[in-house]
C-alpha positions in Angstrom: 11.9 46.8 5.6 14.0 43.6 5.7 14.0 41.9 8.6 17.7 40.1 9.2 17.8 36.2 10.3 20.3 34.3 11.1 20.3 30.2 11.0 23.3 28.2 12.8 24.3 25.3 11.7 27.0 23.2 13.6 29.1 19.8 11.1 28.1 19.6 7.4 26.4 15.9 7.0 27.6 13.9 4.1 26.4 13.0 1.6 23.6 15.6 1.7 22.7 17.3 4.5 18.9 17.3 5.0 18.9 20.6 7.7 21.0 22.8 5.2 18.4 21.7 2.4 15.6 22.8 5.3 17.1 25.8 5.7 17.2 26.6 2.2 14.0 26.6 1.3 12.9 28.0 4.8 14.9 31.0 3.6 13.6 31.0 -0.2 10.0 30.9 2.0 10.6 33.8 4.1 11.6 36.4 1.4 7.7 36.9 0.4 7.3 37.7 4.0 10.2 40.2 4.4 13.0 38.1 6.5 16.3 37.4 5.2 17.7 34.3 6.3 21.2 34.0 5.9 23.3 30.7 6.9 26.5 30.4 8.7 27.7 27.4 10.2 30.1 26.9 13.3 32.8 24.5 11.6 34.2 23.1 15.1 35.3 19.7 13.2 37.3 21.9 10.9 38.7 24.6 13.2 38.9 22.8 16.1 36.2 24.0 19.2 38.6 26.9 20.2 39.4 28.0 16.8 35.8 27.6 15.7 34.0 29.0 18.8 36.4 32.3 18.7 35.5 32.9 15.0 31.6 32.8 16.2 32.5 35.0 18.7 33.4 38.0 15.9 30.7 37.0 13.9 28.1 37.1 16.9 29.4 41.0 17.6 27.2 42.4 14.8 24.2 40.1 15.7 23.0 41.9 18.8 18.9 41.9 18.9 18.9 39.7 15.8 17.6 36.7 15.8 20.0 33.7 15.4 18.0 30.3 15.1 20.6 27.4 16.2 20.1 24.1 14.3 20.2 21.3 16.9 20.8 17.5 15.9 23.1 15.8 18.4 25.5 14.3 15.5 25.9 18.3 14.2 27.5 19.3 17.2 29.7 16.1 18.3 30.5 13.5 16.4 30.0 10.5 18.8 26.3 12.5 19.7 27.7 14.5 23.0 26.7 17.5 22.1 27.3 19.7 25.3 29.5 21.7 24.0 26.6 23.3 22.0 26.0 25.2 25.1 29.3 27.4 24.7 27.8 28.4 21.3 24.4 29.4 23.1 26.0 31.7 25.7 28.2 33.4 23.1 25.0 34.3 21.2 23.6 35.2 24.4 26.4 37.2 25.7 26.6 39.2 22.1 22.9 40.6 23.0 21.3 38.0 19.9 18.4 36.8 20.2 18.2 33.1 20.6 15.5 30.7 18.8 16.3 26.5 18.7 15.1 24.5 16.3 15.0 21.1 17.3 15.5 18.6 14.1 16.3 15.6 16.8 13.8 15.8 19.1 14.6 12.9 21.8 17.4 11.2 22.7 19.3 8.5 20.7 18.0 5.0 21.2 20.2 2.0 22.1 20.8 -0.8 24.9 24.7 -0.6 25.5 26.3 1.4 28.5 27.9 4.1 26.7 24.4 4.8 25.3 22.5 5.2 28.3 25.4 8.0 29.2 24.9 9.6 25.7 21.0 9.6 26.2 21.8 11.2 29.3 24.3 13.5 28.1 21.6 14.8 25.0 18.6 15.4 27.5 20.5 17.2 29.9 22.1 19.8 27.2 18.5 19.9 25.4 17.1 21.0 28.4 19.7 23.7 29.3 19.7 25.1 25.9 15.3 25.3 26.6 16.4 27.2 29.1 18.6 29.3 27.4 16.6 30.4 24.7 14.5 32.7 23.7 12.1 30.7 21.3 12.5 26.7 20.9 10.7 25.3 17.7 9.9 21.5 17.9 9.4 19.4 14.6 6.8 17.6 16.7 4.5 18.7 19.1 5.5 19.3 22.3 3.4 16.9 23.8 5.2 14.5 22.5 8.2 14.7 23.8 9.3 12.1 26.5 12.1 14.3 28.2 10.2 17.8 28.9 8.4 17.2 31.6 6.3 20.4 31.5 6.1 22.4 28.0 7.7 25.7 28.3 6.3 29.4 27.7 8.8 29.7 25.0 8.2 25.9 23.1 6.2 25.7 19.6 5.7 23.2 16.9 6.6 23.8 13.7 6.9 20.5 11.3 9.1 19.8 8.6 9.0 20.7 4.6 10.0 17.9 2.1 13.0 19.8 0.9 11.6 19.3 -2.8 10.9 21.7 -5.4 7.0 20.8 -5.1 5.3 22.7 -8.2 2.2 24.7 -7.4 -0.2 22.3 -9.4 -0.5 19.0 -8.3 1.4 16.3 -10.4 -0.4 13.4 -12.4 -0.1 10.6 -11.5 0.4 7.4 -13.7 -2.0 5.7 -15.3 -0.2 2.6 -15.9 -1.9 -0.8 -15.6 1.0 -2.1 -13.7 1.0 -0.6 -9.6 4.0 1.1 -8.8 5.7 1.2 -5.1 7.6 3.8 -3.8 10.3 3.5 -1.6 12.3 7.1 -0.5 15.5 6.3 1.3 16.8 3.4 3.1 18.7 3.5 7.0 22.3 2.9 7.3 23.2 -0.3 8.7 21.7 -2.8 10.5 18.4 -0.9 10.3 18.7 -0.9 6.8 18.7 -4.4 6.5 15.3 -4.5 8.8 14.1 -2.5 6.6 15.2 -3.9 3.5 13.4 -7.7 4.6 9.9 -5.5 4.9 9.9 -4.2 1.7 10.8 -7.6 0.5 8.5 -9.5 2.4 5.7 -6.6 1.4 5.8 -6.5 -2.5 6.7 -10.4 -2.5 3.1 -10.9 -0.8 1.6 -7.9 -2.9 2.7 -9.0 -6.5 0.9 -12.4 -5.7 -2.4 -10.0 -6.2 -1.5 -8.4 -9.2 0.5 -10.9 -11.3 3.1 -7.7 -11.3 4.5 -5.3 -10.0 7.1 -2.2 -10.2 8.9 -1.4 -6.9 11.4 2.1 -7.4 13.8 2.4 -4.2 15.9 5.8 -4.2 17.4 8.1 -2.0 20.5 7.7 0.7 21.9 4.0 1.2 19.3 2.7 -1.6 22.0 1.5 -3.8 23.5 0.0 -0.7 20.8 -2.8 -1.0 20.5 -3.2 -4.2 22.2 -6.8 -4.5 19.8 -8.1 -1.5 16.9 -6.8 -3.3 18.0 -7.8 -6.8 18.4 -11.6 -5.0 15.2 -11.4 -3.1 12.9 -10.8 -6.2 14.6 -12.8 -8.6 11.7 -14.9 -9.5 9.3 -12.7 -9.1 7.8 -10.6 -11.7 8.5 -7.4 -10.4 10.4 -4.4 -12.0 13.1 -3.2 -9.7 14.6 0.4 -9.9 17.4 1.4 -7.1 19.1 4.3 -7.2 21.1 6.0 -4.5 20.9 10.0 -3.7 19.2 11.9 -6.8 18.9 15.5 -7.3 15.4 17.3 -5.5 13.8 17.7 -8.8 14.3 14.0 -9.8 12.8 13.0 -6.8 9.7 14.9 -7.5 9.9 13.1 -10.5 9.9 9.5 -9.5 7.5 10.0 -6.9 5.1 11.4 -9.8 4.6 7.9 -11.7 4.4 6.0 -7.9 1.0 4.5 -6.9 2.1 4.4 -3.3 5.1 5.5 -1.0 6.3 2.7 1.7 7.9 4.6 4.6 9.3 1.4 6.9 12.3 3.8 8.2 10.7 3.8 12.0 7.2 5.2 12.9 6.0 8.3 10.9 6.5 11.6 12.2 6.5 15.6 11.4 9.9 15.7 11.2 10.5 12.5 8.4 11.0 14.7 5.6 11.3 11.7 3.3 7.6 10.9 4.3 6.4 14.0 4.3 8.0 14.2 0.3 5.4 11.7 -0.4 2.6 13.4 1.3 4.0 16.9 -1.0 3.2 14.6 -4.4 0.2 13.8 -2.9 0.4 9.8 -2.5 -1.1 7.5 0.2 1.6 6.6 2.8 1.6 3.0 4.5 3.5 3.5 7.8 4.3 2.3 11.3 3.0 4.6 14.1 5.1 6.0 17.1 5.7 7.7 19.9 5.8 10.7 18.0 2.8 10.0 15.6 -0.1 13.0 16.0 -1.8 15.4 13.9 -1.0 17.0 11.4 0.7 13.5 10.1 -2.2 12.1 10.3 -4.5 14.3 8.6 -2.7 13.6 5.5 -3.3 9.9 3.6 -1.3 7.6 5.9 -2.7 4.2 6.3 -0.7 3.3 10.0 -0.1 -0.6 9.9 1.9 -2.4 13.1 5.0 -3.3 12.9 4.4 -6.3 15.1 1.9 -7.4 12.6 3.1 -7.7 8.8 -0.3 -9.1 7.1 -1.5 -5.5 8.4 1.1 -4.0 6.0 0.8 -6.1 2.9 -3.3 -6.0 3.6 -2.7 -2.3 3.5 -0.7 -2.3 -0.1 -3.7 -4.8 -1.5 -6.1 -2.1 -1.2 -4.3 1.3 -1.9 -3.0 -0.5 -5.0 -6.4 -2.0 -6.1 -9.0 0.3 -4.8 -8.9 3.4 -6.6 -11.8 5.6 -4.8 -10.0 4.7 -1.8 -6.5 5.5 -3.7 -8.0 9.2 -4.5 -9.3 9.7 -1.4 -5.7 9.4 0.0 -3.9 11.1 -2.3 -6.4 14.4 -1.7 -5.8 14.1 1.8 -2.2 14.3 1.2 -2.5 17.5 -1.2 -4.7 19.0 1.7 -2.5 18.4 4.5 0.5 19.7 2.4 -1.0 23.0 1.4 -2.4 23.5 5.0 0.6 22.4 7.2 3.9 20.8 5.0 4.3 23.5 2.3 7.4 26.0 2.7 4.4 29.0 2.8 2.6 27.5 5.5 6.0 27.0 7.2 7.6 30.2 6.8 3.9 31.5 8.1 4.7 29.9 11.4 8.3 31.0 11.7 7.1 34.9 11.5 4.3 34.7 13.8 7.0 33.2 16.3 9.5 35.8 15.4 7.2 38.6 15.3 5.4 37.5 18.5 8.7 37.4 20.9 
């Protein structure tokens, strides 16, 4: 007997839209296990709330004691990150007799020092913990005891991390051979984070290549080719091989994480929900990243060599040895392959989401 799912999503992201890729292969997961997840969205930025929120309301009349599993980032249910209004969608499902599950893809409240954030910060932790208490099930990406706004973790709370949204093939890949050490880099932030960022990597492989005479560095992935002309200038006379590329299809990222030696993840600490990290753990490479609040197991059981930000010889200490010590290289890499099969693969995953299910 199949067993009818339903996953809500709120505004389509641009230019790809990392929870409708999640929700993809959570539903491509769950068919071996007898669930069919199907995915509607509520298009309020389309329709208008009203429109939008009546449409939902037709929809919702066949989905009574089914469960309907809301996707929650702030920014997919308000543009400017009020997202209160997701609550009307939570007691339409609720009044239709559905059963209710969260899953929390943003997990605490946006940072930021400027009035109107403090109200926005205010405005996200008061809806997230109405819609905890509106729900039947709420599914973390981080465990619970992690997170700085609940003050208590509920009866109804779980963890359940992120997959890399990658077609990861069943045998491990191999991994170059080259002589020359090749840095990984998957995605780069928007803005002024972006140009943080971009200064680390610079400042990292410009100490690095020192060590090895050369060097490849292979940036891809959202806002990479945003950054290409700063990075292009700050390695001009160095010997390093430079690839940037912006968003590439699934498969090709699989691909170009293959022939990397190393993936640098310098967007923020490390986390269970950094599916752009956790795509590097899937090809099984060593990770060098910053820790963070939300930094625990099972993160850390996979190769991740944590560095402080506060300290950059830490990070370019780091890249010396994964890049020159091969034992300790292959030592990462299995821990990666372990930790993937055990708690990042879509089967491990969609294991999870049908104890919850079945449990409730």
């Amino acid at each position: 007997m199949i067993t009818p799912v339903i996953a809500l999503l709120g505004r389509k992201d641009e230019p790809t839209d990392a929870v409708e890729e999640y929700c993809h292969y959570l539903a491509e997961a769950l068919q071996s296990r007898a669930i069919q997840l199907e995915i509607h969205r509520v298009p309020w930025e389309i329709l208008g709330w009203p429109d939008a929120l009546q449409t939902l309301q037709l929809q919702a009349a066949s989905w009574r004691d089914t469960w309907v599993l809301l996707q929650y980032t702030a920014l997919a249910w308000s543009r400017r990150g009020f997202p209160q209004k997701v609550l009307l969608v939570l007691k339409i499902l609720k009044a239709a007799g559905a059963r209710v599950g969260m899953v929390f893809h943003d997990v605490e409240p946006y940072l930021g020092g400027r009035l109107i954030d403090s109200i926005r910060r205010l405005s996200q932790v008061r809806t997230m913990r109405r819609m905890l208490v509106l729900a039947d099930l709420a599914v973390f990406t981080v465990p619970t005891e992690k997170l700085s706004w609940l003050p208590a973790v509920r009866a109804q709370a779980a963890f359940v991390p992120v997959g890399p949204n990658l077609p990861i093939p069943p045998a491990p890949q191999a991994h170059s051979q080259d002589v020359v050490p090749t840095i990984g880099v998957f995605s780069i932030t928007g803005g002024d984070s972006g140009a943080r960022e971009t200064k680390v990597i610079l400042s990292a492989v410009g100490h690095t290549v020192r060590k090895f005479g050369r060097l490849r560095l292979s940036i891809f992935g959202r806002h990479a080719e945003l950054r290409e002309t700063e990075l292009r200038e700050g390695l001009r006379d160095l010997p390093v091989e430079l690839s940037v590329e912006g968003v590439v299809e699934p498969a090709q990222v699989v691909q170009k994480l293959s022939v990397c030696d190393v993936l640098l993840f310098v967007r923020g600490s490390i986390s269970s929900r950094r599916s752009s990290a956790i795509a590097g753990i899937a090809c099984g490479l060593p990770v060098i990243a910053y820790p963070g609040s939300e930094t625990a197991p099972p993160i850390t059981d996979a190769g991740v060599v944590l560095v402080s930000p506060d300290h950059p010889y830490e990070l370019y200490a780091a890249l010396v040895r994964v890049l020159s010590d091969e034992a300790y290289r292959r030592e990462l890499g299995a821990r990666s392959r372990a930790a993937y099969q055990t708690h990042f693969s879509w089967p491990a995953i969609a294991a999870r989401f049908s104890a919850l299910l079945a449990a409730r």
